[in-house]
C-alpha positions in Angstrom: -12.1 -26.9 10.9 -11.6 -24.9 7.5 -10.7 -21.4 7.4 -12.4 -18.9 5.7 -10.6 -16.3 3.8 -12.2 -12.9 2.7 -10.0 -12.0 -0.8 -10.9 -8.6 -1.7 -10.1 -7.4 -5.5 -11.3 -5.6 -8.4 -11.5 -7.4 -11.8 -9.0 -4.1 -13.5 -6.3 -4.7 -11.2 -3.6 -6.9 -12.3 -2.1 -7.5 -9.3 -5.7 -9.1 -7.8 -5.6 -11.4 -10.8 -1.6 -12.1 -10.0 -2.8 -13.2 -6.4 -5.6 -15.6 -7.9 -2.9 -18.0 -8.5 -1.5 -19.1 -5.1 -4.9 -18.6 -3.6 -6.4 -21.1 -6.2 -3.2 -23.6 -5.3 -4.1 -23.2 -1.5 -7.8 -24.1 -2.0 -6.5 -27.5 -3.8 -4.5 -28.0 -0.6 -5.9 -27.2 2.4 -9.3 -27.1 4.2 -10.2 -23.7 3.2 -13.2 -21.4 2.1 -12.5 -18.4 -0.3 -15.6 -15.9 -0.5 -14.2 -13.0 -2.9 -15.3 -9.9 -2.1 -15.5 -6.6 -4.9 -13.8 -3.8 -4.7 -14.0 -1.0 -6.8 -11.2 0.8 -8.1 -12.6 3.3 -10.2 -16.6 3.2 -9.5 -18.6 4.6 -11.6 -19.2 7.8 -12.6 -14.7 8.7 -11.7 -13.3 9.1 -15.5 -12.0 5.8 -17.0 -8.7 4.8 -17.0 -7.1 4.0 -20.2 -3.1 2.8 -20.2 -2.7 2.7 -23.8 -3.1 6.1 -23.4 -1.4 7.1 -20.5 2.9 6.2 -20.9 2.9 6.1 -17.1 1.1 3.2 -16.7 2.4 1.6 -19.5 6.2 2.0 -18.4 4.5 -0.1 -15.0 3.4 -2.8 -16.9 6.4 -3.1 -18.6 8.9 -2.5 -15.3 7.0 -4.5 -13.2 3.6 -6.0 -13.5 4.7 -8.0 -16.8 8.0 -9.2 -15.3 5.8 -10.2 -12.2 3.3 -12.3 -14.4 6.8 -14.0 -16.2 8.1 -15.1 -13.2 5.3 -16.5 -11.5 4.6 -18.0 -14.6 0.8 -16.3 -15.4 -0.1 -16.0 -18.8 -1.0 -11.9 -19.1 -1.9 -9.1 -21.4 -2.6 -5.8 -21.1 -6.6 -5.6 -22.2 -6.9 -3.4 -25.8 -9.8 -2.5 -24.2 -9.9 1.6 -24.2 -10.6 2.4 -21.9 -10.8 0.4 -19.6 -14.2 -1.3 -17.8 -16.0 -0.1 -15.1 -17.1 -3.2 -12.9 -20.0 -2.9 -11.2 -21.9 -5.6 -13.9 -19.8 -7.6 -13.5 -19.9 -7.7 -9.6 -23.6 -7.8 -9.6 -23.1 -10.6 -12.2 -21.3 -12.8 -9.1 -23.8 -11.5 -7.0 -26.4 -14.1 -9.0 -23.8 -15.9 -9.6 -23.0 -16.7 -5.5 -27.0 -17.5 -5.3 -26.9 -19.8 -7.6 -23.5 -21.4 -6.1 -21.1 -20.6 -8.6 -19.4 -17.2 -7.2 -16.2 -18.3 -7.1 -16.2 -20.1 -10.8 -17.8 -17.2 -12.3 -15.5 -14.5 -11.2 -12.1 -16.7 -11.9 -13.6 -16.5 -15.3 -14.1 -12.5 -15.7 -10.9 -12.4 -14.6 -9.5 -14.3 -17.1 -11.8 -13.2 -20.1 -10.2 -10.0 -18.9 -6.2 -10.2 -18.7 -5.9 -13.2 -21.2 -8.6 -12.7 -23.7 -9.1 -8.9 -23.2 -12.8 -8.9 -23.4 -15.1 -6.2 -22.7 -16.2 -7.0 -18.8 -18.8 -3.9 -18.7 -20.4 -5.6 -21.8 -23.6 -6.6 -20.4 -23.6 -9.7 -23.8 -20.2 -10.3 -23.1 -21.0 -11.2 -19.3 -24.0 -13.1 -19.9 -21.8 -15.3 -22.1 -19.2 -15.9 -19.2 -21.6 -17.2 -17.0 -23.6 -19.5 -19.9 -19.6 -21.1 -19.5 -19.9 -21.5 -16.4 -23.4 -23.2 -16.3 -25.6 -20.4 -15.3 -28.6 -19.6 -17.1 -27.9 -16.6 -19.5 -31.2 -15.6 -19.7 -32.4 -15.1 -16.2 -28.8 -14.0 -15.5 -29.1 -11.5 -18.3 -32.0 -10.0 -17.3 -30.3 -9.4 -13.6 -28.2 -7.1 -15.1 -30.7 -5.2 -17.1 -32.6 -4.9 -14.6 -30.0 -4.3 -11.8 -31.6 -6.8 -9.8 -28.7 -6.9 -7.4 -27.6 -3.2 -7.4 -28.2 -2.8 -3.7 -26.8 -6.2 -2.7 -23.2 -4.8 -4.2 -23.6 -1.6 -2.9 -24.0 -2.8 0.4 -20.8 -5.2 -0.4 -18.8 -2.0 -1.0 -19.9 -0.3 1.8 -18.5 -2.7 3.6 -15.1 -3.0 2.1 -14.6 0.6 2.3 -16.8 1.5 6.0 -16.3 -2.0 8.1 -13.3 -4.1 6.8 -11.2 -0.7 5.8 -10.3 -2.1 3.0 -7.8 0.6 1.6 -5.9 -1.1 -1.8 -6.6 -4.7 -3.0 -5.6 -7.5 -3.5 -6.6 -7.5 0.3 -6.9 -10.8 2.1 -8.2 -11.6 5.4 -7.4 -15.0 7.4 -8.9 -14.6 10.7 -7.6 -11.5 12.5 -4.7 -11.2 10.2 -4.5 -8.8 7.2 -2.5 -9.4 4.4 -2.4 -6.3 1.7 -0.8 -6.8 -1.6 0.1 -9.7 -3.8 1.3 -12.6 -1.2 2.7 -15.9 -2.0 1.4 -19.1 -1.4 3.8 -19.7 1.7 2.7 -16.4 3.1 -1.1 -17.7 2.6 -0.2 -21.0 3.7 1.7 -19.7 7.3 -1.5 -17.4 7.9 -3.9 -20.5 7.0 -2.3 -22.7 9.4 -1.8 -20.0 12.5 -5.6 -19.5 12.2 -6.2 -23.2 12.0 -4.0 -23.7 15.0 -5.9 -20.7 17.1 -9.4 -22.4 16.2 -8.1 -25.9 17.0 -7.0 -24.4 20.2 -10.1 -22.7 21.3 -12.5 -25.7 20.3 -12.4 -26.7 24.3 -13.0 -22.9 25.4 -15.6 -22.7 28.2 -16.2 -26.2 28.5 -17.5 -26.7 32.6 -19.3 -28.3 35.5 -21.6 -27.3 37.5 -22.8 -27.3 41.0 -25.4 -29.2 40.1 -23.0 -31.9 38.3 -23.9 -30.9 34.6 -21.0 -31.6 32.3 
């Protein structure tokens, strides 16, 4: 039976796009189903961040994010891009782009126009040409965006990371009933995978019966 896993991120946080990588190695794996789910650090209309401007966040990506990325062998930068994005577009961008089945392509590649070619993710042009690469059509996909076509439907997602799933700091991934905050590593995934493909296997033959009548 394949497990579904609930990865919630947001496309600014580093750590999210760290945590792509052994989930992407798991889905190549196992029999698994990966919906992600957004999460907005810094929703619109909170002030930007911008690290280039702020030494406390750049002494963190220097201690420890960076030194992360090396080790797990994930090509990184820090985005030149001051400050940085909000992200709503962009999740209302994978909101088309899940209709169209291509949800999970298009937002591996924000993520990486982000923290590899440091694009501009709140450019409205710059998102329409991420998901023309991913074979979307730009226009109609454009034209969501203008529009805010799927305003609502991401709204509603939020509500629910924040309201119903308590989401409280991402990357957050769910497998089942367990929770697993923070970046995890493959074998963590892996262990959590198999547990809930285990529990599922076992309660296949739940409330199976006869009855008086002989009906089986």
């Amino acid at each position: 039976m394949t497990v579904k896993i609930k990865a919630y991120s947001d496309f600014i946080c580093p750590f999210c796009f760290l945590g792509k990588g052994p989930l992407d190695e798991i889905v190549k794996e196992k029999d698994v189903e990966v919906e992600w789910m957004p999460f907005e650090l810094r929703p619109s209309p909170y002030s930007k961040i911008d690290p280039w401007q702020e030494p406390e966040k750049l002494n963190s990506w220097d201690s420890y994010i960076l030194p992360t990325a090396k080790k797990l062998g994930v090509d990184m930068r820090l985005p030149r891009v001051s400050p940085h994005p909000y992200t709503h577009l962009a999740f209302e961008g994978c909101q088309f782009a899940k209709e169209h089945g291509k949800g999970n392509e298009f937002h591996s590649r924000v993520f990486t126009a982000f923290f590899q070619e440091e694009q501009n993710i709140e450019d409205i042009e710059v998102l329409t040409k991420l998901a023309g690469e991913v074979e979307l059509p730009e226009d109609a996909f454009r034209e969501a965006l203008v529009s805010r076509k799927y305003r609502e439907v991401h709204q509603e997602a939020l509500k629910h990371a924040y309201e119903e799933a308590n989401i409280m700091a991402v990357p957050t991934f769910i497998i089942g009933d367990e929770v697993i905050q923070g970046l995890a590593s493959k074998e963590r995934l892996a262990q959590a995978i198999e547990n809930e493909a285990e529990k599922n296997k076992q309660n296949e033959f739940d409330g199976l019966q006869c009855d008086m009548k002989g009906n089986c």
